[in-house]
Steps between C-alpha positions, in 0.01 A plus 500: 500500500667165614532405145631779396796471740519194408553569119721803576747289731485228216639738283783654683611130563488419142712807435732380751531182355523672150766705597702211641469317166656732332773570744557100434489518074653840471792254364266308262714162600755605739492518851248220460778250457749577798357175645648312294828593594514324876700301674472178314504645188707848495849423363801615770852397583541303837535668764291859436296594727167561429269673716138495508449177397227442757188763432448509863766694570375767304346827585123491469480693183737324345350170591142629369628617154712219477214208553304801264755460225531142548146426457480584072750238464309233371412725232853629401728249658687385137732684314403505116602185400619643192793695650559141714533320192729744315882422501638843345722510238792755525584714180767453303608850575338792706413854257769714689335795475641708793847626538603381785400116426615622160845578659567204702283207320392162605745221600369208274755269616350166649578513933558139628309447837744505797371212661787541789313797618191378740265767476299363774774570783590854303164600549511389847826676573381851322207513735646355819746804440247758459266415758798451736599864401136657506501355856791617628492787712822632450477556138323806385399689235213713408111364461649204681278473761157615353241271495339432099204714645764773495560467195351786283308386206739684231816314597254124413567601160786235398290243623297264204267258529389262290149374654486214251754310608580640896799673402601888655863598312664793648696662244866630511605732212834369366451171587335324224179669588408555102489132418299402863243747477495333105470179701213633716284641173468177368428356831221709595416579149457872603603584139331441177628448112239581270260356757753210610694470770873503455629122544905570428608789708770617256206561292383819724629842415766670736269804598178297523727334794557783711171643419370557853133407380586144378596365847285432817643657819497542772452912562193424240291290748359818685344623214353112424423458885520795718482395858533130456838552222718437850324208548526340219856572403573339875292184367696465212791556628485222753294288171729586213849383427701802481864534374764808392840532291776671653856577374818614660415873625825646380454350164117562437619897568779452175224334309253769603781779372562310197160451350313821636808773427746312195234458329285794340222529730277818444274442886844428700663782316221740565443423862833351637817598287425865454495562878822238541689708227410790704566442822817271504674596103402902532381454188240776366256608216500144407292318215161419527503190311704184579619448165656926471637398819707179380569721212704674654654284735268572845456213678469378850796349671465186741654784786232740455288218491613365814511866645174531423403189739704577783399882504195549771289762265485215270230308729323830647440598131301193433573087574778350317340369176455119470780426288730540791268483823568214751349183450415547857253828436387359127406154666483527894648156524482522944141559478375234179630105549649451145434138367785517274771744490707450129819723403590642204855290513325187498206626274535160276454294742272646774221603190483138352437385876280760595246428226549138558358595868232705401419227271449707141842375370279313228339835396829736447865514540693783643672735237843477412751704714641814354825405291723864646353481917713716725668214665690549879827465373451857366483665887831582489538668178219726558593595833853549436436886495273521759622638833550268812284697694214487227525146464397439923227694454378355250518149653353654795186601287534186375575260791141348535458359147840352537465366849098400457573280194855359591717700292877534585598804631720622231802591725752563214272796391499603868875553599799633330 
């Protein structure tokens, strides 16, 4: 009897252990190699604050999977060396296959590095100011003060990580998020070409980019983890370097309008400019189909557009859709430390040092900027119609994006 309990109890423990194992490979590589991201090694400007360093001051889960994750390393510590050794070569020319790229096209034109700006002290600035802001209790907004535990597991989904190389991207529509999730395919080699992973990222096709199955986020780690997926986002959160793009609000919301409702787009059409047409133009038996539509001269205006943000059924329908939700509820920049924070108006510049950081500026270069980007200098032009009253409101929707990430508050939009 004794050694029967003996063999039974063996067994459940080997299950145990079993079970762990695979809750450790489930990635084949990847979380594996989040300690080779510390403190000695993990690129970041001067200055961030990074938490966790010490494992002691973790929870005792954490600290148990952690030293669990840790202890595989000397079996999957290196990066391919192949990928190390590769300095990509950027095409000639992307295939411009969709019509929006097709529309505005690449700007080929060589950038000169603008050595007077010190991207150390930038980066240093754009977080001082957001951490001074997330701290401050006199400047609200909603989800502020959650914790990340609050956090439901469907609003993780802009967040990427690439578990080769420690990186977590949290992605911003309309703010070159097409060419940095290209970026972070050929970083984590999550994509294959005819069994090879994609080295140039102007090589990868437009809708294998926002193909929700190519990327590793966040919202996917319950399914991969169940009870421990908190856990281990937490570990590689405080492990990983972890950056976003952000743009001036007012002027992501013009690019937003321009590329999802002047161009023919058969989804937006279908599930945003009918109802838009409806509601704010009293338009009726419209077309089904974008291009019928355009036909016959049926499109959205910028004022129902804005309308249609500012009007409270808009939200209690469904959340605003990512194209023009707040940075602050697409990234939940007062509950993650950011290691770098880039914008869109110094895309040039912040990309080349960015990869320089992360050390992989050897293995790709960022794409070329668009040639036609909605630039700032357009605000007034587009708002010119737009009522006074409609234009605070809007800012007020607005306000944390351009207060969290030191944008001016454009006061010449704001009186008459």
């Amino acid at each position: 009897m004794t050694k029967a309990r003996l063999l039974r109890l063996s067994v459940v423990l080997v299950s145990i252990f079993m079970i762990l194992l695979i809750i450790v490979y489930w990635d084949n590589v990847g979380t594996a190699h989040f300690y080779l991201h510390t403190s000695f090694s993990r690129p970041r400007s001067p200055g961030a604050i990074v938490a966790g360093e010490d494992w002691e001051a973790l929870p005792d889960v954490d600290e148990f999977l952690a030293k669990l994750l840790s202890s595989s390393l000397k079996q999957n510590s290196s990066i391919p060396r192949k990928t190390e050794q590769l300095l990509i070569q950027g095409s000639s020319k992307p295939v411009v296959s969709n019509l929006e790229e097709n529309v505005r096209g690449y700007d080929w034109s060589t950038h000169k590095d603008r050595n007077s700006l010190d991207q150390e002290k930038l980066q240093v600035e754009r977080q001082r100011t957001l951490r001074e802001f997330c701290a401050n209790s006199s400047f609200t907004f909603p989800t502020k003060e959650r914790s990340f535990d609050d956090i439901p597991n469907y609003e993780l989904n802009h967040l990427i990580v690439d578990d080769r190389h420690g990186v977590i991207y949290c992605y911003v529509p309309k703010v070159a998020c097409t060419n940095w999730k290209r970026v972070m395919i050929v970083l984590s080699e999550s994509l294959l070409d005819q069994g090879v992973p994609y080295r140039n990222p102007l090589d990868i096709p437009r809708e294998h980019v926002h193909n929700t199955s190519t990327h590793l986020t966040f919202n996917k780690f319950w399914r991969r983890y169940g009870k421990f997926s908190r856990h281990l986002m937490k570990i590689k959160l405080k492990k990983y370097t972890k950056f976003l793009f952000v743009r001036d609000p007012f002027v992501r919301l013009i690019s937003a309008f321009r590329s999802k409702f002047e161009l023919e787009n058969e989804d937006f059409y279908r599930r945003f400019a009918i109802p838009m047409l409806k509601l704010y133009s009293n338009h009726t038996n419209l077309p089904t189909s974008v291009s019928e539509a355009f036909g016959a001269g049926l499109k959205v205006s910028f004022s129902d557009f804005i309308q249609y943000l500012l009007d409270p059924r808009t939200e209690k329908m469904a959340p605003f859709n990512e194209h023009w939700r707040q940075v602050y509820r697409l990234c939940h920049p007062c509950q993650i430390d950011y290691d770098f924070i880039g914008k869109l108006e110094t895309l040039d510049e912040d990309a080349a040092y960015l990869l320089q950081l992360l050390k992989v500026d050897r293995l790709l270069r960022f794409p070329p900027s668009y040639r036609n980007r909605t630039a700032s200098s357009w605000e007034d032009n587009w708002f010119a119609k737009i009522p006074l009253a409609w234009r605070q409101q809007l800012y007020k929707l607005y306000e944390a994006d351009f207060v969290l990430f030191g944008y001016p508050k454009p006061e010449n939009l704001l009186k008459d």
